[in-house]
C-alpha positions as a Markdown table, in Angstrom:
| # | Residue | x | y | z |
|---|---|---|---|---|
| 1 | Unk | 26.7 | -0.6 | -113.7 |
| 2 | Unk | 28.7 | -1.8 | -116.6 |
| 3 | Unk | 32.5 | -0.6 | -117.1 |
| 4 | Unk | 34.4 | 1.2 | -114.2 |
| 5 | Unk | 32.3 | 3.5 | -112.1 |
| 6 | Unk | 33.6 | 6.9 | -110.7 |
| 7 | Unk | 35.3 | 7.1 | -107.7 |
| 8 | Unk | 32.6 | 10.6 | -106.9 |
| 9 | Unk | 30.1 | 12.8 | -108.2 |
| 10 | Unk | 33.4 | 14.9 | -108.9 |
| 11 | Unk | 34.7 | 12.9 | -111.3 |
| 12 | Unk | 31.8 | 12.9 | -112.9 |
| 13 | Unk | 31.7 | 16.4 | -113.5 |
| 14 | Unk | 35.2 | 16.2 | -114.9 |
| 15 | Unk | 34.5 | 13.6 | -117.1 |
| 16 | Unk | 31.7 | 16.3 | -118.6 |
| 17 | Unk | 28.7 | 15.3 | -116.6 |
| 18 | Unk | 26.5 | 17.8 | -116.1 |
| 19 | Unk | 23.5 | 16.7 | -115.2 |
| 20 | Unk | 22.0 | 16.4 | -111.2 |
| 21 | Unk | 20.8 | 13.2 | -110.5 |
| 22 | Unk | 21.3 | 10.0 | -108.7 |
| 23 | Unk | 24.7 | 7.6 | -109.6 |
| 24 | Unk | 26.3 | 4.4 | -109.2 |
| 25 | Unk | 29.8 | 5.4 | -107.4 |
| 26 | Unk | 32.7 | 3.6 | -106.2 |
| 27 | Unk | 35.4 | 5.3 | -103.9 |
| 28 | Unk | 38.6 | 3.0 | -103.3 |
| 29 | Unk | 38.1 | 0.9 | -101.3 |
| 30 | Unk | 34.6 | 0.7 | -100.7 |
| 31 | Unk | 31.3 | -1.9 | -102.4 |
| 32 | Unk | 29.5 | 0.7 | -105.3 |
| 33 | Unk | 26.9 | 2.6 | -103.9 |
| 34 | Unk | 24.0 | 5.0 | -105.2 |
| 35 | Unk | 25.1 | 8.8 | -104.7 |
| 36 | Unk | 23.0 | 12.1 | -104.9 |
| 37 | Unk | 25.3 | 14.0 | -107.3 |
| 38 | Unk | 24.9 | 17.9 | -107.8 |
| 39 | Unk | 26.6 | 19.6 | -110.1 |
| 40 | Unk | 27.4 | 23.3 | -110.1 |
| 41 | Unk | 29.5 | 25.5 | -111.6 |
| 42 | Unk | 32.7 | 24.9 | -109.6 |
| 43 | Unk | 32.3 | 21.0 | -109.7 |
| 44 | Unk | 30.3 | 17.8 | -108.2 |
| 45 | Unk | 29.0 | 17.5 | -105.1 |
| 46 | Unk | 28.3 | 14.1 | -103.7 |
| 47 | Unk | 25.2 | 15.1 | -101.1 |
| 48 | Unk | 25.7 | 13.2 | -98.0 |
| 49 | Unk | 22.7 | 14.0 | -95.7 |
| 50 | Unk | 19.3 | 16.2 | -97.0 |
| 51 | Unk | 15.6 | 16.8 | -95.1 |
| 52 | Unk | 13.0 | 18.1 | -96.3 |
| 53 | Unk | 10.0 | 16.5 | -95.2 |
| 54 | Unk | 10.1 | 14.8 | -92.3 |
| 55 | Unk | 9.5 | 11.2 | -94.2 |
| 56 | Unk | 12.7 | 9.7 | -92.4 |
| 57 | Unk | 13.3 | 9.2 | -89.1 |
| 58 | Unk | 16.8 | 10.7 | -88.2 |
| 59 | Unk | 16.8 | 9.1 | -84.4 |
| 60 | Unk | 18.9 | 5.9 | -85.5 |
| 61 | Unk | 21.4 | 4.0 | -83.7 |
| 62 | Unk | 25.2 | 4.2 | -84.3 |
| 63 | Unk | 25.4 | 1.2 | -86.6 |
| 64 | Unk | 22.4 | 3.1 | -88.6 |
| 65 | Unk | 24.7 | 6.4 | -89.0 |
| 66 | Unk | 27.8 | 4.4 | -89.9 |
| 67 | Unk | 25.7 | 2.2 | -92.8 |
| 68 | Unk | 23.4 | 5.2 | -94.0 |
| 69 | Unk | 19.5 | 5.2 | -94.3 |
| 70 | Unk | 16.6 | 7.0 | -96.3 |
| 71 | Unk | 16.2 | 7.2 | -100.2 |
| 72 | Unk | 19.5 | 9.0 | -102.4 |
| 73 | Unk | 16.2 | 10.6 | -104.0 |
| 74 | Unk | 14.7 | 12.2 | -101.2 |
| 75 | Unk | 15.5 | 11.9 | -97.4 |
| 76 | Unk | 18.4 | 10.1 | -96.3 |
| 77 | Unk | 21.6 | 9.9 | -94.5 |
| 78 | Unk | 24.5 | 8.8 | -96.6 |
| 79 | Unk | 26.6 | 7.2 | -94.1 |
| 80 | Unk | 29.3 | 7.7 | -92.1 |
| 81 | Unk | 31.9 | 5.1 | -93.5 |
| 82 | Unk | 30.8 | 6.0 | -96.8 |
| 83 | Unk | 31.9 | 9.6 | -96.4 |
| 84 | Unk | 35.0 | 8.6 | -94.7 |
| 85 | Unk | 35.5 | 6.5 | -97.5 |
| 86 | Unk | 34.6 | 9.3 | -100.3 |
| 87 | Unk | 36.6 | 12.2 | -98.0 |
| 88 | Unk | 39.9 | 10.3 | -98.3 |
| 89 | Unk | 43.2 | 11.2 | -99.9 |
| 90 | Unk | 42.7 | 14.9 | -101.8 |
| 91 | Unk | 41.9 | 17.9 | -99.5 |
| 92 | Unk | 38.0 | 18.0 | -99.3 |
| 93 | Unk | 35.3 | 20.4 | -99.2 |
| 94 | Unk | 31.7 | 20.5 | -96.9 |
| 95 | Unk | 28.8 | 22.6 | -97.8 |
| 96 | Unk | 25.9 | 22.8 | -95.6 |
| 97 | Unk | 22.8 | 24.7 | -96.9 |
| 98 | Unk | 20.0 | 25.1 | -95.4 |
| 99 | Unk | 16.5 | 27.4 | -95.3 |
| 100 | Unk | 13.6 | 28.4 | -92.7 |
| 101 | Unk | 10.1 | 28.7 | -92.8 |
| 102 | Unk | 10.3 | 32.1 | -94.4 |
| 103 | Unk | 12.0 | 30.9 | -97.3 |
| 104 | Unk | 15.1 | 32.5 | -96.2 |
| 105 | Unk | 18.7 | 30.6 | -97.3 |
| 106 | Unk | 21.9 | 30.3 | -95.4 |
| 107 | Unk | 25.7 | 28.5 | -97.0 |
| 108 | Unk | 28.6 | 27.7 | -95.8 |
| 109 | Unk | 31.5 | 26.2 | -97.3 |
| 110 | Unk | 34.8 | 24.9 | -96.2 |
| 111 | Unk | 37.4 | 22.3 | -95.8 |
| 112 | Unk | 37.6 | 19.5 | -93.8 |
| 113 | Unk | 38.6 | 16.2 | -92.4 |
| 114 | Unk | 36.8 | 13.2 | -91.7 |
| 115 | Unk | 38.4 | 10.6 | -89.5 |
| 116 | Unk | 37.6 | 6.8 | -89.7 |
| 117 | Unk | 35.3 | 4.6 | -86.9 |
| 118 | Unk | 38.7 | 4.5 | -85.1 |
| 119 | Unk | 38.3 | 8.2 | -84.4 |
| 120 | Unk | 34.8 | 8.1 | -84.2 |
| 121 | Unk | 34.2 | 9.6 | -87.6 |
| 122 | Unk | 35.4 | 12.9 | -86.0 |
| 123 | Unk | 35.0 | 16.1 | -87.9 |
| 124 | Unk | 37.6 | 18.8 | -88.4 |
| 125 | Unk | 37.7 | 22.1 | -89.6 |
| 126 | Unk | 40.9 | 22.7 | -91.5 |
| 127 | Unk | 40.8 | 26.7 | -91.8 |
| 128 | Unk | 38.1 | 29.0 | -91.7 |
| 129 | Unk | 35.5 | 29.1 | -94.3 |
| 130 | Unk | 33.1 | 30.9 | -95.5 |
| 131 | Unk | 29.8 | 31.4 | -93.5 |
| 132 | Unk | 29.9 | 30.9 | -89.6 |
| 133 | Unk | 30.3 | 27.4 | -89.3 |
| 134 | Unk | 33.2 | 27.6 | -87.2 |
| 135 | Unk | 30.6 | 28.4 | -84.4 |
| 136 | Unk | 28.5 | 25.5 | -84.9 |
| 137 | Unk | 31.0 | 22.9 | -86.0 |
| 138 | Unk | 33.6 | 23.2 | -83.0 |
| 139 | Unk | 36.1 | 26.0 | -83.3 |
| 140 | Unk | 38.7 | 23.7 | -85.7 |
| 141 | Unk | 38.6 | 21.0 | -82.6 |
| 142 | Unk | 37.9 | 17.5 | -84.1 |
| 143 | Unk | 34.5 | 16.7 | -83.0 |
| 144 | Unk | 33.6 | 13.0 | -82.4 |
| 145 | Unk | 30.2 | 12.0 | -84.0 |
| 146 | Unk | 27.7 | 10.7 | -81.2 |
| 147 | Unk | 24.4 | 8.9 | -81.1 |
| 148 | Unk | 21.9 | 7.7 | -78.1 |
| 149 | Unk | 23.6 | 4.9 | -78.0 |
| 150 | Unk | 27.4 | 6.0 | -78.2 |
| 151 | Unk | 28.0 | 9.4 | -76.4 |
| 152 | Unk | 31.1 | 11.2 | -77.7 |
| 153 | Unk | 30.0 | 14.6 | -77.3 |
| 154 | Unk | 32.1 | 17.2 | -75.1 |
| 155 | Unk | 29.6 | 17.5 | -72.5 |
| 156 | Unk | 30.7 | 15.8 | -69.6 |
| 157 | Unk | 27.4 | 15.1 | -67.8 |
| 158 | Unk | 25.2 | 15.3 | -70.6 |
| 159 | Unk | 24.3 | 12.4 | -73.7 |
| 160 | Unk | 23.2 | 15.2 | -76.1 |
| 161 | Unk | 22.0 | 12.7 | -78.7 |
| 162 | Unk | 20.2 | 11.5 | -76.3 |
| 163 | Unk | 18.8 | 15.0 | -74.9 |
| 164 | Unk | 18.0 | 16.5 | -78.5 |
| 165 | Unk | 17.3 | 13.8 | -81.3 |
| 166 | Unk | 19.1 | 12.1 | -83.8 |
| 167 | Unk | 23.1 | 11.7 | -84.7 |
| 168 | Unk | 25.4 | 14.7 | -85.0 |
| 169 | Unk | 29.2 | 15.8 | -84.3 |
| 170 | Unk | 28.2 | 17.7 | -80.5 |
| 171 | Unk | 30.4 | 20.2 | -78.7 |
| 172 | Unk | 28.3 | 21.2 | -76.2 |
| 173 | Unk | 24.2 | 20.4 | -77.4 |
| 174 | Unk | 23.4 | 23.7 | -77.6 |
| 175 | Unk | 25.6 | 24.8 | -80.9 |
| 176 | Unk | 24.1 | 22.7 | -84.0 |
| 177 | Unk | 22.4 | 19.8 | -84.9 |
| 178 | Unk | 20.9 | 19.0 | -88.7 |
| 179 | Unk | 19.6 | 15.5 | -87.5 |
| 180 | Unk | 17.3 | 16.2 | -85.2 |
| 181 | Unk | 13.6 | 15.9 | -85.4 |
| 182 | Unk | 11.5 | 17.2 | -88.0 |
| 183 | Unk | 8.9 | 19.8 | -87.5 |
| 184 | Unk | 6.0 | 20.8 | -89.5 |
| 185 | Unk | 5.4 | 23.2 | -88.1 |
| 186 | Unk | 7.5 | 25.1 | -85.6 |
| 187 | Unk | 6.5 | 23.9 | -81.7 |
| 188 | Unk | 5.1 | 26.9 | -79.1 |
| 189 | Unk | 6.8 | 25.1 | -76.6 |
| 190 | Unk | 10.4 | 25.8 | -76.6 |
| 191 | Unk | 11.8 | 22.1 | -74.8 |
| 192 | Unk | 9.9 | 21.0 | -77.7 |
| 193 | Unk | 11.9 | 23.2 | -80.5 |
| 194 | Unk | 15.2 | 22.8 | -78.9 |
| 195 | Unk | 15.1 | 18.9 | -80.1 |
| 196 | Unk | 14.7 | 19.9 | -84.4 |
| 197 | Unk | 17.0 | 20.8 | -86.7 |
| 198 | Unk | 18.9 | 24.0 | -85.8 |
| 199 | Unk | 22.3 | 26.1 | -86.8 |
| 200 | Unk | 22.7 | 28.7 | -83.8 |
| 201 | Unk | 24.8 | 30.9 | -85.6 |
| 202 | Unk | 22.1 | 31.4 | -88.1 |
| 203 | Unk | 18.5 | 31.6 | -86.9 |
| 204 | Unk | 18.9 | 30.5 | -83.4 |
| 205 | Unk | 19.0 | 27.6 | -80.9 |
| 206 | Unk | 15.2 | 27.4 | -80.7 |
| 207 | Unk | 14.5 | 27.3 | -84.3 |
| 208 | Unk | 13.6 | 24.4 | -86.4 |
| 209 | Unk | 14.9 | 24.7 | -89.6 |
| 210 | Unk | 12.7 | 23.7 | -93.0 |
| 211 | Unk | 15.4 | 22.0 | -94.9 |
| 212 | Unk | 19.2 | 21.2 | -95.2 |
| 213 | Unk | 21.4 | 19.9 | -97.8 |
| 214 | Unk | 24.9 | 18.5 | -96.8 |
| 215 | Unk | 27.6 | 18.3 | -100.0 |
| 216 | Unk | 31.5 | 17.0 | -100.3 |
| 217 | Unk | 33.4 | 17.5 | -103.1 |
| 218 | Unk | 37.7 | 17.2 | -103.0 |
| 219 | Unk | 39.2 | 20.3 | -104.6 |
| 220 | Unk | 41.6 | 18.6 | -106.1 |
| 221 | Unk | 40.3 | 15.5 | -108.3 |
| 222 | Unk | 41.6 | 11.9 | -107.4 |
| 223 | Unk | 43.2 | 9.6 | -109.6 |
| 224 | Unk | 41.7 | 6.4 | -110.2 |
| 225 | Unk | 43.4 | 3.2 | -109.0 |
């Protein structure tokens, strides 16, 4: 880690990095931390949450989403306060992609807001994108992020981290959720599917997706301080 590290995978890119692979980043503000950078044509993507196996467990406690867990080289969650922290500042960019068992793939792409632990890391839509994630992701409302052990979702009688599996921004439980239990194969019993990783607006409530890939990037880049 000698000399100044970036401040995102972004910056990278602009400073003619082209390759995909893990780095040592540094957002203002915030300790250095390893980053799983992708780089495409339009810029760097700092990947904030993949599955793909089932190696990690995604049913973690509040303090577990807000620190991050899993390995930047596989599996793994990057954190909550890191992504506030990375998310600040320049108007930012989510991509979520994900694919199904029939090796079928699904994007979507738009900007966004992430709030600090004061807002409970809620999540807002700034415009419509591309894809349908307005569906899943709360209509441009700012979605609170909840856990089994902190219930922030909008339904009133129901902990929907709790219900399902794993941490996720809920609306109602029935919209989305890319933390929940890994399947290896998809369940016959449908109380059992409804608690895996899903995207309604794509291939259903009741269907356990394969794999997901979460990405920011700002549009804009950020200048260094």
């Amino acid at each position: 880690m000698a000399g100044k590290l970036p401040l995102d995978c972004h910056q990278l890119f602009l400073e003619g990095e082209r390759q995909s692979r893990v780095f040592w980043i540094q957002p203002a503000g915030s300790q250095p931390f390893l980053a799983n950078c992708e780089m495409t044509p339009e810029g760097g993507w700092t990947v904030i949450q993949r599955r793909l196996d089932g190696s990690v467990d995604f049913n973690q406690p509040w303090e577990t989403y807000k620190a991050g867990f899993g390995d930047p080289h596989g599996e793994f969650w990057l954190g909550l306060e890191k992504m506030h922290q990375l998310a600040q500042g320049w108007r930012n960019y989510l991509s979520i992609q994900l694919q199904d068992w029939e090796g079928n793939f699904y994007s979507a792409q738009f900007p966004f807001h992430l709030g600090g632990e004061d807002t409970d890391y809620s999540l807002q839509l700034l415009e419509l994108g591309t894809g349908e994630a307005e569906i899943a992701l709360g209509d441009r409302q700012p979605l609170p992020f909840s856990t089994w052990d902190k219930d922030h979702d909008l339904q009133a009688a129901l902990n929907c981290a709790k219900h399902l599996s794993g941490g996720w921004w809920f609306s109602t439980c029935g919209h989305s959720n890319l933390n929940g239990k890994y399947f290896l194969s998809i369940p016959r019993q449908r109380h059992q599917r409804k608690k895996g990783i899903f995207w309604k607006a794509w291939r259903g409530r009741y269907y356990p997706l394969r794999a997901t890939t979460m990405r920011i990037r700002p549009s804009e880049p950020k200048a260094s301080s």
